[in-house]
VEXMI-454754 format. One line per 5 residues: number of its first residue (from 1); their letters; for each residue y, x, z of N, C-alpha, C. Coordinates in pm, whole numbers, plus 50000, padded with zeros to 5 digits. Each point is the difference from the previous one (the first is absolute). Layout:
NUM> a> Y X Z Y X Z Y X Z  ...
This chain:
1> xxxxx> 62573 43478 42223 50135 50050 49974 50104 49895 50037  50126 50064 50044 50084 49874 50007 50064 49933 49921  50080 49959 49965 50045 49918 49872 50194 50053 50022  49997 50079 50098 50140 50066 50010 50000 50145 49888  49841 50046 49953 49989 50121 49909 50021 49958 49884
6> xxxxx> 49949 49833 49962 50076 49974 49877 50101 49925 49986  50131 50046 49971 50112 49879 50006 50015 49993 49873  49991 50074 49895 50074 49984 49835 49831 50043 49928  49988 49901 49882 49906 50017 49891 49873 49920 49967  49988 49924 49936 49868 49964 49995 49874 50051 49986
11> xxxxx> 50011 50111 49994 49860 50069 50018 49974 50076 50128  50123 50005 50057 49984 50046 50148 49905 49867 50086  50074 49888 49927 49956 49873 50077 49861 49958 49985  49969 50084 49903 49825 49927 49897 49933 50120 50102  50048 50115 50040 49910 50077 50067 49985 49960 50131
16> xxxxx> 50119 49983 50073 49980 49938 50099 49861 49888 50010  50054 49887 49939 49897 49854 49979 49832 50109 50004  50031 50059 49871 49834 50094 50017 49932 50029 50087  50065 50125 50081 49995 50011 50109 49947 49975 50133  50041 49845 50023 50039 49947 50086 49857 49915 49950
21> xxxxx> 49953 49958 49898 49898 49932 49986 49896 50129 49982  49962 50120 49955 49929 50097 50026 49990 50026 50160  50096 49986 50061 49968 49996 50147 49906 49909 50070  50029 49889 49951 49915 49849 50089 49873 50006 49954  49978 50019 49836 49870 49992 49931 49936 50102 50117
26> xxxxx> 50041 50063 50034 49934 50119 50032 49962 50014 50121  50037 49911 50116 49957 49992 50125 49885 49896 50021  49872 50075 50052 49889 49964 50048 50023 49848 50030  49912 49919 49986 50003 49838 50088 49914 50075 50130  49971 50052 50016 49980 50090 50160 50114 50012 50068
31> xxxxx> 50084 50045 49986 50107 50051 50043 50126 49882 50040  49972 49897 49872 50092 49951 50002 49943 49834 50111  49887 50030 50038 49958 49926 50084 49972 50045 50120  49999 50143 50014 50042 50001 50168 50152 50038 50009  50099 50008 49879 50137 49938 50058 50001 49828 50086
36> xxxxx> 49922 49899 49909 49999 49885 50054 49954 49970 50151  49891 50075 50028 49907 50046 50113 50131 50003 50098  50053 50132 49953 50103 50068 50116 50095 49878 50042  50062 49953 49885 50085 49920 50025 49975 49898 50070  49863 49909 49973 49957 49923 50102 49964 50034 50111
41> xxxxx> 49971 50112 50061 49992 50048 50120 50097 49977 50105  50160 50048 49932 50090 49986 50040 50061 49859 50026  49976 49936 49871 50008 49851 50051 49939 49936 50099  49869 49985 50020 49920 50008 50110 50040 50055 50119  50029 50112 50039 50096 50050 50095 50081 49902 50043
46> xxxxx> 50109 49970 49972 50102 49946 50001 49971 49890 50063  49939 49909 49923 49969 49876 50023 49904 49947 50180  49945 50102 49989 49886 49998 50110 50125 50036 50094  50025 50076 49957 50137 50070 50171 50080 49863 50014  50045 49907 49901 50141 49886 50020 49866 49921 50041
51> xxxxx> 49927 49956 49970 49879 49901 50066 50003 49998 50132  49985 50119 50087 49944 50058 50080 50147 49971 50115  50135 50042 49931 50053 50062 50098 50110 49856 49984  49974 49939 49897 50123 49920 49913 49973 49848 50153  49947 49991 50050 49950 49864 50084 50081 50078 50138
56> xxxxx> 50026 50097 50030 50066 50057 50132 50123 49997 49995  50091 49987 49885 50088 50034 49974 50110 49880 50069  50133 50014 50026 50068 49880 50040 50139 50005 49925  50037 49897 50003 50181 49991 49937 50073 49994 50153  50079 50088 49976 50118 49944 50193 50160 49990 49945
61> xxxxx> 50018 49869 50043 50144 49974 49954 50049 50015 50138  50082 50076 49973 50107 49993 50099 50125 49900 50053  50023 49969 50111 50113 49889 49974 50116 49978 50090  50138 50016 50017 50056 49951 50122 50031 49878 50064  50026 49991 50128 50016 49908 50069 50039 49832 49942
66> xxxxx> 50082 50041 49871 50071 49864 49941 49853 49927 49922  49904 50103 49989 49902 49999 49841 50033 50066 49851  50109 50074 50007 50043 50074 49940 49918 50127 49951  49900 50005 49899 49913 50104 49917 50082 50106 50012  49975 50058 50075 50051 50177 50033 49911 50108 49937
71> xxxxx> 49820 49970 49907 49998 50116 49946 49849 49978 49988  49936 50091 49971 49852 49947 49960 49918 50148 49992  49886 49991 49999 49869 50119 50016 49890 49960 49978  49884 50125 50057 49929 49932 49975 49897 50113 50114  49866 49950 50066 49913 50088 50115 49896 49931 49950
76> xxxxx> 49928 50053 50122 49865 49976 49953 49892 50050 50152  49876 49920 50006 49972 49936 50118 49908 50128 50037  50019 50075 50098 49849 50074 50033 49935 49980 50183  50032 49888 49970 49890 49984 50157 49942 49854 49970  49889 49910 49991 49951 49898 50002 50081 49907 50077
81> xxxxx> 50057 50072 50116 50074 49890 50082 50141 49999 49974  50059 50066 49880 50121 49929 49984 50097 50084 49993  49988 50157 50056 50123 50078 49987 50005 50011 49879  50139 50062 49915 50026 49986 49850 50135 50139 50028  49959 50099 49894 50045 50109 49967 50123 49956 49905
86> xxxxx> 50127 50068 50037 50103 49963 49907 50092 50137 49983  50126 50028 49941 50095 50067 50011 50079 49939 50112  50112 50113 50066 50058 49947 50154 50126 49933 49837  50013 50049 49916 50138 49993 49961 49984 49820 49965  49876 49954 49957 49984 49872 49921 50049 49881 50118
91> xxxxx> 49969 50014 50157 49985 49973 50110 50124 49973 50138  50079 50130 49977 50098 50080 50099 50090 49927 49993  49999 49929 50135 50168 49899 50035 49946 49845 49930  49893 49962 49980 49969 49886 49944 50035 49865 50069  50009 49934 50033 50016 49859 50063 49901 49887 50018
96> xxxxx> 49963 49988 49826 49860 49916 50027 49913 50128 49875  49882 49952 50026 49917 50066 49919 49874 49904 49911  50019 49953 49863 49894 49931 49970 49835 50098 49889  49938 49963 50073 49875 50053 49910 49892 49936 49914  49992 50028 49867 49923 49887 49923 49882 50106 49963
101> xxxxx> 49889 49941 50036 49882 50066 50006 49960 49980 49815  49886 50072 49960 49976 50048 49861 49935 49874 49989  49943 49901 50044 49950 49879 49973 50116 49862 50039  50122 50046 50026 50123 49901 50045 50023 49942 50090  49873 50012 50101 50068 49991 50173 50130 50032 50038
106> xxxxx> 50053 49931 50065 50139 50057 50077 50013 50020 50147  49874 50141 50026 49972 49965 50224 50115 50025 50022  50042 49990 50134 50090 50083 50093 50018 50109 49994  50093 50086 50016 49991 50142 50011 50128 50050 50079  50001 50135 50060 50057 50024 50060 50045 50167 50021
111> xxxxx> 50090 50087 49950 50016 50086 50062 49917 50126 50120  49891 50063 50011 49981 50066 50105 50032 50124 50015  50015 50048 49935 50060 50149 49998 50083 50000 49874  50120 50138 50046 50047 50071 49865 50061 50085 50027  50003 50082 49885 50046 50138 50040 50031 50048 49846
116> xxxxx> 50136 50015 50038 50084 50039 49847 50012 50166 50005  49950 50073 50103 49977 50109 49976 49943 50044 49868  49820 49981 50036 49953 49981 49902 49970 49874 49878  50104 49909 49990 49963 49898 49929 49903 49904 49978  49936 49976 50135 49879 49927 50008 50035 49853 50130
121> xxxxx> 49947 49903 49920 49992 49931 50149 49874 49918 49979  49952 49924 50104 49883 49923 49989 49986 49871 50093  50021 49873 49915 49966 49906 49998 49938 49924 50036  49974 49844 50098 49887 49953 50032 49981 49881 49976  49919 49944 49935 49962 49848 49933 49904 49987 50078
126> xxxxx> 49992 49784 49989 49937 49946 50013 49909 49926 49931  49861 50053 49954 49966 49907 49915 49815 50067 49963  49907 49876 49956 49871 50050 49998 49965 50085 49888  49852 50064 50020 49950 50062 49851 50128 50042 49904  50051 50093 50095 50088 50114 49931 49890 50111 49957
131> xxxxx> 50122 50098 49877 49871 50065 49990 50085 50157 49971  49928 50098 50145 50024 50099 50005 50009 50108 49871  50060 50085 49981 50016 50152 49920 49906 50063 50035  49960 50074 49914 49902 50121 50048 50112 50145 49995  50046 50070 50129 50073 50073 49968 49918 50127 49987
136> xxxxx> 50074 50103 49896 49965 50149 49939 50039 50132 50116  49982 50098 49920 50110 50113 50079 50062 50070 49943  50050 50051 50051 50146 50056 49899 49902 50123 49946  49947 50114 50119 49955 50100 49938 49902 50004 49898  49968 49899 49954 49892 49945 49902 50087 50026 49847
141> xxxxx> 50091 49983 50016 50085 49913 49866 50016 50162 49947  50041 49996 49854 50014 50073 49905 50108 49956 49876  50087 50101 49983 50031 49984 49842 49942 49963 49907  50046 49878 49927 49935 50009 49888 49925 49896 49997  49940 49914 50158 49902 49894 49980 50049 49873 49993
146> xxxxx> 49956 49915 49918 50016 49847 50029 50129 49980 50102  50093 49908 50030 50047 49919 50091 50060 49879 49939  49972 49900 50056 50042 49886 49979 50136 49908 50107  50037 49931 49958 50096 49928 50087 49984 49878 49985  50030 49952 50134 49953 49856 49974 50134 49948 50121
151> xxxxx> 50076 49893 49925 50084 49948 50054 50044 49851 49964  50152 50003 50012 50063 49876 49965 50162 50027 49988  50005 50063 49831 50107 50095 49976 50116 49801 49947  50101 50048 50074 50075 49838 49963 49993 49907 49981  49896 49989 50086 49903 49885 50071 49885 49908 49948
156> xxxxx> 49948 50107 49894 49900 49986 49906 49888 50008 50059  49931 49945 50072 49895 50052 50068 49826 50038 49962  50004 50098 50116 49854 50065 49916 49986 50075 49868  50095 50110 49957 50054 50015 49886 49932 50153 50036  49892 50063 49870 49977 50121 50061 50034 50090 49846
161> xxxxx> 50026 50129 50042 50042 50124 49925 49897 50103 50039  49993 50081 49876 49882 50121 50050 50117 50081 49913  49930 50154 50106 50070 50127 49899 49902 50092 50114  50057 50103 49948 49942 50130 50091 50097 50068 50138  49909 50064 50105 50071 50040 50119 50049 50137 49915
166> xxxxx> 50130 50054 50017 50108 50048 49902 50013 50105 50110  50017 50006 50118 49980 50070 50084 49986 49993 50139  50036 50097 50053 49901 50004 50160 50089 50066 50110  50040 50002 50135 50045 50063 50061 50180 50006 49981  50043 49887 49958 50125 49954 49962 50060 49954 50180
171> xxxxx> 50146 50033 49954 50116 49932 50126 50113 49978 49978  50016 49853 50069 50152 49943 49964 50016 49950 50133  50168 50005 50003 50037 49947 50104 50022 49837 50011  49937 49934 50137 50030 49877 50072 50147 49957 50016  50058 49874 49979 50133 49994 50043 50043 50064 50090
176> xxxxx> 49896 50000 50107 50080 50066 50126 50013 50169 49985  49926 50046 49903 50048 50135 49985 49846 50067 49981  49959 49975 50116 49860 50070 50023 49957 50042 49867  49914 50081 49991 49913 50046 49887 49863 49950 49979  49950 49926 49944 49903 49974 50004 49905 50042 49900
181> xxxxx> 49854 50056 50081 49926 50063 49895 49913 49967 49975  49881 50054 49896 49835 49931 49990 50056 49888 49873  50090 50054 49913 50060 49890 49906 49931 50040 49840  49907 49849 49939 49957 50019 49924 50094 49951 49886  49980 50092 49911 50063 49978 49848 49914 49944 49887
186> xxxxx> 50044 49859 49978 49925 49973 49850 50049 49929 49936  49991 49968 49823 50031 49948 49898 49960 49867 50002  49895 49958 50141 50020 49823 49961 50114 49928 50045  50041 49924 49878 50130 49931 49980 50023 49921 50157  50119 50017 50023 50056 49944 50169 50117 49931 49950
191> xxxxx> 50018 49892 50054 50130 49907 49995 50027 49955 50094  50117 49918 50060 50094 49932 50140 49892 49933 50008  49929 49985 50122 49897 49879 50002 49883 50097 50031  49957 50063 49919 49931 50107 50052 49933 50077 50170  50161 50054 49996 49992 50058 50131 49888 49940 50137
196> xxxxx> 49936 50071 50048 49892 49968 50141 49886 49988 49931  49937 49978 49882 49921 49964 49898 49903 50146 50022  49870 49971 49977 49905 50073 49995 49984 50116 49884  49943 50115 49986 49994 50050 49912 49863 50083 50008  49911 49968 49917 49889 49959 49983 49922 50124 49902
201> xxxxx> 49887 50050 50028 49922 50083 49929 49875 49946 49946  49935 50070 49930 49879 49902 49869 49899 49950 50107  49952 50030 50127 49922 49972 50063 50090 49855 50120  50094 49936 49940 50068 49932 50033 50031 50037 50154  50022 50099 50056 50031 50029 50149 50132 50070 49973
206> xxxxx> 50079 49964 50130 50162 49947 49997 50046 50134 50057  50008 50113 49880 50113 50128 50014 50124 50012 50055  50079 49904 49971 50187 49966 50105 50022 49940 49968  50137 49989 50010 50050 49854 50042 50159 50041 49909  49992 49897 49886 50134 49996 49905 50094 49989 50061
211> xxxxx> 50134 50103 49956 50085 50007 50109 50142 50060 49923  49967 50047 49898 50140 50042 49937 50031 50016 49877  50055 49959 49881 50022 50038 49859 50159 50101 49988  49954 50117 49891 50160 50065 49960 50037 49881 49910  50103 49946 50004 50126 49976 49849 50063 50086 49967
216> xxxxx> 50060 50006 49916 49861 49954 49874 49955 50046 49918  49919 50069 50059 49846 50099 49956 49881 49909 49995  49957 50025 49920 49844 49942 49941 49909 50079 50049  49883 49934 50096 49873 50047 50016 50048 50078 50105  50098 49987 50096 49966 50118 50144 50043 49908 50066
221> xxxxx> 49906 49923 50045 49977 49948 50204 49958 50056 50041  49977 49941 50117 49976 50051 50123 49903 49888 50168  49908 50109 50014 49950 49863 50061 49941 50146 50161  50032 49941 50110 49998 50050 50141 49806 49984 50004  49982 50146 50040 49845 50064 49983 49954 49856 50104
226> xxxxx> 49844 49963 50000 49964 49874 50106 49943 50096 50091  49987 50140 50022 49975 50045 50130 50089 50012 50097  50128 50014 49905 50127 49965 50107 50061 49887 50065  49923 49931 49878 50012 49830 50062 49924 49935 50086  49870 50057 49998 49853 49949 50113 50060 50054 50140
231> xxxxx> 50059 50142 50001 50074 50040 50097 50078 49957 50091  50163 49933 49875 50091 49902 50047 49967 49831 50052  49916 49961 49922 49989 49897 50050 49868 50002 50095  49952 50048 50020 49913 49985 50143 50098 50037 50135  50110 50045 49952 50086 50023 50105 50046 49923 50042
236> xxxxx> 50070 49927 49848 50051 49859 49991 49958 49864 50084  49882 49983 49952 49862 49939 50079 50014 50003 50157  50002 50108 50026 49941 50041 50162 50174 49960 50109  50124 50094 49920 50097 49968 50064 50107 49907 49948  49989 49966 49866 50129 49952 49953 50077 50086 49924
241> xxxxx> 50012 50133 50036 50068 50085 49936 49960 50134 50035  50069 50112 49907 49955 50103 50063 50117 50100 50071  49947 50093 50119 50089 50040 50063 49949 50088 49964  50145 50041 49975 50068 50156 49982 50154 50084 50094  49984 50135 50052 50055 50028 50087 50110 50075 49878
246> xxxxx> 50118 50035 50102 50109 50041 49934 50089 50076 50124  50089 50058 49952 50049 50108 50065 50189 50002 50017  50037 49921 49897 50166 49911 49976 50082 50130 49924  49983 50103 49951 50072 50062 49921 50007 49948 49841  50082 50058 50015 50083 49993 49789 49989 50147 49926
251> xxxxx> 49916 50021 49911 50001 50153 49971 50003 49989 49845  49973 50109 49937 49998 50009 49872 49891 50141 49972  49895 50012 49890 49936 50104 49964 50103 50138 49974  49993 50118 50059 50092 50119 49967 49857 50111 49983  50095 50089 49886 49891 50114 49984 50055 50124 50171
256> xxxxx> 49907 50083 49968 49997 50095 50136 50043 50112 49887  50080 50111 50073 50041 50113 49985 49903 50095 50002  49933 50056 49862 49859 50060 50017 50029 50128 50114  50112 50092 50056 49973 50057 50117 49957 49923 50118  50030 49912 49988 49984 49931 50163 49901 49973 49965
261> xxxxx> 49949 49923 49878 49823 49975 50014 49891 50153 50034  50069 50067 49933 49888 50137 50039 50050 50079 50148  50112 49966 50078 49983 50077 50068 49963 49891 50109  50009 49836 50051 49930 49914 50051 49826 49979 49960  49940 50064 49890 49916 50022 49953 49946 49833 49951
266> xxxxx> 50084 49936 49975 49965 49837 49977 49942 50012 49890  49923 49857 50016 49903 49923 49925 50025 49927 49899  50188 49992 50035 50040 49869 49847 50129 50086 49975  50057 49983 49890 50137 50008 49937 50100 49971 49992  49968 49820 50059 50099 49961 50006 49974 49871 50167
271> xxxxx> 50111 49932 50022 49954 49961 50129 50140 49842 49968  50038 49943 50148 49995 49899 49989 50152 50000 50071  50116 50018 49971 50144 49987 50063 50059 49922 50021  50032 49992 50153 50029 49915 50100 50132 49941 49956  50071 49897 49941 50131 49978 49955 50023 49930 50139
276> xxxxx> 49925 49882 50038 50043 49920 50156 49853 49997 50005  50074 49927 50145 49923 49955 50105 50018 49833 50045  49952 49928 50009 50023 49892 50116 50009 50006 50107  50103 49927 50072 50022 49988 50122 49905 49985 50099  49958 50052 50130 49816 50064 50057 49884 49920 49914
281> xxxxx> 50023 50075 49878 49843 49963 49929 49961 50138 50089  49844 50009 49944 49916 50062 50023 50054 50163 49935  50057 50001 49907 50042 50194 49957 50112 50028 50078  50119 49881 50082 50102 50050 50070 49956 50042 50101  49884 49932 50022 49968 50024 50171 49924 50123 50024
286> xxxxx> 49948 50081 49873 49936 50063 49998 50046 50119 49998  50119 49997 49953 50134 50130 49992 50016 50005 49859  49973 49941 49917 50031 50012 49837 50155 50027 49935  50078 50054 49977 50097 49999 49972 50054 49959 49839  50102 49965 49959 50081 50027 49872 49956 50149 49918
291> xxxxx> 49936 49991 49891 50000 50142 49903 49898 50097 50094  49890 49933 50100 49866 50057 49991 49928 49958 49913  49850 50095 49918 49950 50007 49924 49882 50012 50060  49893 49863 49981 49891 49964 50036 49886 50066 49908  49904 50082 50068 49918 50088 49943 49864 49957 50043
296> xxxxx> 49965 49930 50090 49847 49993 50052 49996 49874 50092  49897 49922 50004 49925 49892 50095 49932 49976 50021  49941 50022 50155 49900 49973 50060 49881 50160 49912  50050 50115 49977 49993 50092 49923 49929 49995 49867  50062 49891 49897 50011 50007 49881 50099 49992 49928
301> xxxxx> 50020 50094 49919 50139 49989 49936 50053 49896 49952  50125 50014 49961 50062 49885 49973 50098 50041 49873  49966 49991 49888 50071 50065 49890 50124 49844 49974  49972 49906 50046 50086 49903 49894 49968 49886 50097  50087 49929 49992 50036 49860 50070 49888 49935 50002
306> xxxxx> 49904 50003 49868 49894 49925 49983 49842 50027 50047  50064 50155 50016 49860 50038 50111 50017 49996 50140  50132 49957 50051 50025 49960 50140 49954 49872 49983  50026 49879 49912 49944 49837 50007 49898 49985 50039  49875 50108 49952 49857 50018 49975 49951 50004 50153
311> xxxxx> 50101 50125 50077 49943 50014 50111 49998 49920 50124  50112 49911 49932 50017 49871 50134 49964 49870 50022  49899 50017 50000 49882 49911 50025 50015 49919 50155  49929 49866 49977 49989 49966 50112 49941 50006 50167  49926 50181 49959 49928 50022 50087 50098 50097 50074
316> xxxxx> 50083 50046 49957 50130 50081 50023 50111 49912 50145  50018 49899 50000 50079 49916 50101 49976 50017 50108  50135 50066 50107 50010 49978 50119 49915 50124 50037  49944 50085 49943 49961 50155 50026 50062 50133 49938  50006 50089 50100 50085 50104 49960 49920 50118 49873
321> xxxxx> 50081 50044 49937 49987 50074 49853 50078 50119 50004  49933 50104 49988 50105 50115 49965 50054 50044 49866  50122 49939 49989 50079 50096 49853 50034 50123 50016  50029 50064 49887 50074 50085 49932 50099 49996 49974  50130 50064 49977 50087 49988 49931 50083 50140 49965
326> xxxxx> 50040 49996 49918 50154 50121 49985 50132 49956 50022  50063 50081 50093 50126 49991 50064 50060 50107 49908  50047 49982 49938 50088 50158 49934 49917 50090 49923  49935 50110 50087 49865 50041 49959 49926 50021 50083  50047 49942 50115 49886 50016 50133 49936 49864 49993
331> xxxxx> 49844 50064 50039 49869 49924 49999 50045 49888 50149  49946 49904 50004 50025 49953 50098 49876 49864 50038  49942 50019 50115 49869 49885 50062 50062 49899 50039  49973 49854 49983 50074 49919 50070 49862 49886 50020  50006 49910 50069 49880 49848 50046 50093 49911 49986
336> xxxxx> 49949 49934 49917 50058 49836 49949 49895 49904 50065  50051 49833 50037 49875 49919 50007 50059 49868 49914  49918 49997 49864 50052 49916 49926 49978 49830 50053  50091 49931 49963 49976 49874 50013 49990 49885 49863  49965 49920 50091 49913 49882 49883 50112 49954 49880
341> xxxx> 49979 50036 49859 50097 49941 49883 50033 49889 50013  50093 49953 49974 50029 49877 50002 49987 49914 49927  49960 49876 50005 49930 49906 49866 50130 50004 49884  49943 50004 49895 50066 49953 49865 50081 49875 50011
């Protein structure tokens, strides 16, 4: 019972006490020893995952040109030879970059990719008997299981938090706008320092990559799925960055006029309206006008700005694409050939 049922009386209070000791007398030492069981399980968990993953982990101070501490994070190593997984945000516009390894080395390091699209960049040190991550997969992960964090929240280092993955299939937007998806939600505690930091399941293999806290709400971060990250940074890896094609319009999400959707017989509701253009980008040249309404690409619809981002990929550049659009209420075919985005 709670002790909010008795506020006034001493015999309310003597029943309570009763109670409350008729309860305990009364639970099995069975029972009350595979609570201990459970609990050590979980401890165990924990411990084995920060063992495991806690030696990969790095501190990265950021710094400018004068030596001036511009900001701090934290990644973590998944190649033997030295690349190191971070957030682009911990990284982006840096000057110098210092890295103190989980045993207090200070190698070299350097910048190789980043991409504030998706908030990832990746890192390259110099230095021996590093010791790789075992990375997970996203489609593996579940509500509800284990996750741990392991970072260096205000420059505390090696500092780990457990809670549960809270949820699944989450999206927030990148500074630059983009949408980014494959975003895991969980209750282990995240602080400044944090961010690029591993986030870790009971079999100590590295689920994503810490990347965002609400203020100030308790228990909802946010950490970027690692299948999206094995993705990005092998890209990272291979080119430096990743290319993405683009088309130079300014639009905004508009709903469709349900006649025109049924008598165009369309696929979406709403579509993508042309406010500008850039001067010969790729939609002027294509015939795009002011207050056309973008409906389809490369023939998949296009309900919202953010399902046009999706489609412009780097395999898209410098080849022609047929859109869709609505002029008024006439249907209209047009060929675009997008060109290469421009770096951040």
């Amino acid at each position: 019972m709670k002790s909010a049922d008795f506020e006034v009386g001493g015999e309310a209070g003597a029943t309570q006490v009763s109670l409350q000791h008729e309860s305990t007398a009364s639970t099995p030492p069975a029972a009350a020893h595979e609570e201990d069981a459970l609990l050590d399980a979980y401890s165990k968990a924990v411990v084995r995952a920060a063992d495991e993953v806690g030696p990969s982990v790095v501190n990265i101070e950021v710094r400018r040109r004068n030596g001036e501490h511009a900001g701090s994070g934290s990644g973590f190593v998944i190649t033997p030879d030295g690349f190191v997984l971070t957030n682009s945000h911990v990284v982006h516009g840096a000057e110098r970059i210092e890295i103190v390894l989980a045993d207090g080395r200070r190698p070299d390091a350097y910048v190789v990719g980043d991409d504030p699209d998706t908030d990832l960049a990746v890192l390259r040190v110099y230095a021996p008997q590093l010791h790789p991550v075992r990375l997970g997969e996203s489609r593996e992960t579940r509500v509800g299981q284990l996750a741990i964090a392991i970072g260096n929240p205000y420059g505390f280092q090696c500092t780990v938090t457990a809670g549960v993955v809270s949820a699944l299939g989450r999206s927030f937007r990148a500074k630059t706008g983009r949408l980014i998806d494959d975003i895991i939600q969980t209750d282990a505690a995240l602080n400044p320092g944090n961010s690029g930091g591993p986030l870790v399941n009971s079999r100590g293999e590295v689920i994503g990559v810490n990347t965002a806290v609400i203020l100030p709400g308790q228990g909802i971060c946010f950490a970027i799925g690692i299948d999206t990250a094995k993705q990005v940074a092998g890209w990272l890896i291979k080119d430096g960055k990743i290319r993405r094609s683009y088309i130079g319009l300014g639009g905004q999400n508009v709903p469709l006029h349900r006649r025109v959707v049924r008598f165009h017989q369309l696929p979406v509701s709403s579509g993508v309206l042309v406010i500008s253009t850039a001067s010969g980008c790729p939609a002027a040249s294509a015939g795009l006008r002011e207050g056309d309404v973008l409906i389809e690409f490369d023939g998949q619809p296009v309900a919202s700005i953010d399902a046009l981002h999706k489609l412009l990929t780097g395999d898209r550049i410098g080849r022609h694409w047929p859109l869709t659009i609505l002029r008024g209420t006439e249907e209209i075919a047009l060929q675009v050939t997008p060109a290469e985005s421009p770096s951040h």
